[in-house]
BAPATI-672798 format. One line per 5 residues: number of its first residue (from 0); for each residue x, y, z of C-alpha. Coordinates in pm, 1 decimal. Layout:
// BAPATI-672798
NUM	X:Y:Z ~ ...
//
This chain:
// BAPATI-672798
0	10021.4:6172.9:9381.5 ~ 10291.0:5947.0:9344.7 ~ 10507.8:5832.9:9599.2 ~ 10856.0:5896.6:9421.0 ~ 10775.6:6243.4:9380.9
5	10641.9:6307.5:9753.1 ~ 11013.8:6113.3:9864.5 ~ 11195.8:6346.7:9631.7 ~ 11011.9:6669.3:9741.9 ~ 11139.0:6587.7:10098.8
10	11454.5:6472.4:10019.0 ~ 11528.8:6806.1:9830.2 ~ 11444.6:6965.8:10188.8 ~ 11682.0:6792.2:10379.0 ~ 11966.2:6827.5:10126.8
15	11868.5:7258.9:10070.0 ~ 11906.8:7247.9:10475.8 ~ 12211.4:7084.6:10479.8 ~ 12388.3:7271.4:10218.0 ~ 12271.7:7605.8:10311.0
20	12372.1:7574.6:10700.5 ~ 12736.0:7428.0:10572.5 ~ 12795.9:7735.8:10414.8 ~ 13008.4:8006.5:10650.5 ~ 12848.5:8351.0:10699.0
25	13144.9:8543.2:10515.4 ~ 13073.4:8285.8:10170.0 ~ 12697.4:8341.3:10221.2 ~ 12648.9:8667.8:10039.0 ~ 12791.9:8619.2:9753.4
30	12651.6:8271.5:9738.4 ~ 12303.4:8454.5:9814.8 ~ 12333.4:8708.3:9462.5 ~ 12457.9:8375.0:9292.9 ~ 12143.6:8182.9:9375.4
35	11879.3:8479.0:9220.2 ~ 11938.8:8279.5:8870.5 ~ 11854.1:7928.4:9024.7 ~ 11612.6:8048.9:9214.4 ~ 11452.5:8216.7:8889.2
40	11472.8:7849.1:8750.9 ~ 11287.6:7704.1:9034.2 ~ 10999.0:7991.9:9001.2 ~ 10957.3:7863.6:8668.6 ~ 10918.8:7526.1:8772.0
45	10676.4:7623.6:9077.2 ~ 10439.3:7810.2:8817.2 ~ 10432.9:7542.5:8655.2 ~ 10384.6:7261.1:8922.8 ~ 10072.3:7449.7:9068.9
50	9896.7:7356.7:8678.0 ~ 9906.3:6956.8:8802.9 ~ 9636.0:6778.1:8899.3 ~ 9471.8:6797.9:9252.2 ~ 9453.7:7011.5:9488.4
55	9816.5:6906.8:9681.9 ~ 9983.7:7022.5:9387.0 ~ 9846.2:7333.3:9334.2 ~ 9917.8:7461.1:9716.0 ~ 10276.4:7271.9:9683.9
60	10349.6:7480.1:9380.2 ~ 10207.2:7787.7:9543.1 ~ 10425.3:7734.9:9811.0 ~ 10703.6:7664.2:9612.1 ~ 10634.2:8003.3:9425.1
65	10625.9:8183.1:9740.4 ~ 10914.4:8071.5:9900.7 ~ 11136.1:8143.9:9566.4 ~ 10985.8:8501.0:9559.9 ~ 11121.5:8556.8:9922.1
70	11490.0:8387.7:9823.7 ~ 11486.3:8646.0:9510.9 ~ 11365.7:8939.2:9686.0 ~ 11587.2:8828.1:9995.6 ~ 11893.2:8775.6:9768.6
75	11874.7:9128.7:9580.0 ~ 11808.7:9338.6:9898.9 ~ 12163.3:9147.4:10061.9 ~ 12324.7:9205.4:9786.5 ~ 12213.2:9586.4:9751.9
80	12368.9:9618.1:10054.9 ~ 12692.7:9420.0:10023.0 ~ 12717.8:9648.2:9727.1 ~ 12636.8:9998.7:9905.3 ~ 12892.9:9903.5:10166.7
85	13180.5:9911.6:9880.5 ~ 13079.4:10271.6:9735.0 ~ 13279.1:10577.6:9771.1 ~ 13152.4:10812.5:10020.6
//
């Protein structure tokens, strides 16, 4: 596996954990329903990172695949609810 890729992987870590605790809780939600497209993008990518050679990048793009799932799932079920809190009783 090449090196660049390994120092971008982690580099994309620490800039996602940056950004996301920068972000104040009352932007968050909306932010959250926002990211279900991107996220969508990066599933695609994950499928197809777990094709590459060796066994590192098939569990790196399984785990990349699995945490996207939970952001999509996570980000429909918050926004469900931000929604369900502006209906009409």
């Amino acid at each position: 596996m090449d090196i660049g890729v390994i120092t971008i992987f982690v580099l994309a870590i620490f800039v996602g954990f940056e950004i996301i605790t920068k972000v104040p809780p009352t932007l968050h939600t909306p932010l959250m329903s926002g990211s279900n497209a991107i996220s969508g993008i990066a599933i695609i990518g994950a499928i197809l990172a777990t094709v590459v050679d060796g066994d590192i990048g098939m569990w790196l793009g399984f785990a990349a695949v699995l945490f996207a799932m939970v952001n999509v799932v996570g980000g429909f079920l918050v926004t469900d609810r931000m929604l369900k809190m502006f209906k009409r009783k």
